[in-house]
C-alpha positions as CSV (number, residue, x, y, z in Angstrom):
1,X,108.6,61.0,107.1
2,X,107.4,58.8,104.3
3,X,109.6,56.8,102.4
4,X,109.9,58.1,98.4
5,X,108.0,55.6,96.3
6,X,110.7,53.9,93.9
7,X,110.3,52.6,90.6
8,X,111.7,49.2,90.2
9,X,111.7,46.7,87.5
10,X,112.2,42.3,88.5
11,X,112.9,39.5,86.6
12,X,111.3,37.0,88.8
13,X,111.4,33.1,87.1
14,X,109.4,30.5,87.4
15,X,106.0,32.7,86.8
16,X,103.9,30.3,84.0
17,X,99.7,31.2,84.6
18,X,97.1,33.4,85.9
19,X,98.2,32.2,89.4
20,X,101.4,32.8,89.4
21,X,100.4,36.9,88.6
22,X,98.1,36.7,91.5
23,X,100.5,35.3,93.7
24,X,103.3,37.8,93.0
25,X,100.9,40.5,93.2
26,X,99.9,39.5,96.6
27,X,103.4,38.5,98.0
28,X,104.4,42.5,97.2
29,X,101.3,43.6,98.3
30,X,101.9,42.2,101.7
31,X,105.0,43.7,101.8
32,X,103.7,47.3,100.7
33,X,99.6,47.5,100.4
34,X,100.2,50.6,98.2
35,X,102.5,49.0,96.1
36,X,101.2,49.7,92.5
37,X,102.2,46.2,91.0
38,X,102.3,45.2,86.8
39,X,103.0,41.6,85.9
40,X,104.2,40.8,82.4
41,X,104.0,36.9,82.8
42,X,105.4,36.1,78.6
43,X,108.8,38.3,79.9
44,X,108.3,37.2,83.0
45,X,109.2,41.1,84.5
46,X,107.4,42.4,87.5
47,X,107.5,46.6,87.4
48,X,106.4,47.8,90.8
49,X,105.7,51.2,92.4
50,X,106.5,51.0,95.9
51,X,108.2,52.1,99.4
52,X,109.9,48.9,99.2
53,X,113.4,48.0,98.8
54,X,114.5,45.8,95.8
55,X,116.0,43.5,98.0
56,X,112.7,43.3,100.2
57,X,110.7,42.4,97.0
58,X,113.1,39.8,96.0
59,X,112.8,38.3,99.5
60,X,108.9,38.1,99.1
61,X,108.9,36.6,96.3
62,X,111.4,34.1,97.1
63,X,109.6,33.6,100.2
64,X,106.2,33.0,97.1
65,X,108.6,30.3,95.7
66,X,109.7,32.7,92.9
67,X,113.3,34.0,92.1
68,X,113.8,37.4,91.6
69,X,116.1,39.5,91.1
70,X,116.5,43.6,90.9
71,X,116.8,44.5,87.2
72,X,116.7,48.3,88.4
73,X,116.5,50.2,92.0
C-alpha cells in the first residue's frame, strides 16, 4: 500500500542563492522523486508534497549542509 502523500512546511537556514534552491530541491528529491517541492529562499521555508517523513526531510537536508526543522507534519 502506498504511503498518503503529506503536506509539510520547513524552515531550513542557511539557504542564501539560486543554489541553495537547487540543492534543497534535489536533496528531497532523492529522498522522494515524486516529492512536489516549493522553495521560498527570502523566508527561507521549504513547502513539500511528499511520502516522506518530516524527520526524513530534515535529515536530507542536514545531510545538504542545511538545518531544518518541521514547522508542520
Amino acid at each position: 500500500m502506498e504511503e498518503p502523500r503529506k503536506d509539510l512546511l520547513m524552515k531550513v537556514d542557511g539557504m542564501t542563492c539560486q543554489g541553495c534552491v537547487n540543492a534543497v530541491t534535489k536533496a528531497i528529491q532523492r529522498l522522494d522523486p515524486t516529492a512536489k517541492v516549493e522553495v521560498d529562499l527570502e523566508h527561507g521555508r521549504v513547502h513539500v508534497m511528499t511520502q516522506a517523513q518530516s524527520v526524513e526531510i530534515a535529515r536530507a537536508l542536514d545531510a545538504a549542509g542545511y538545518e531544518a526543522h518541521a514547522m508542520t507534519g
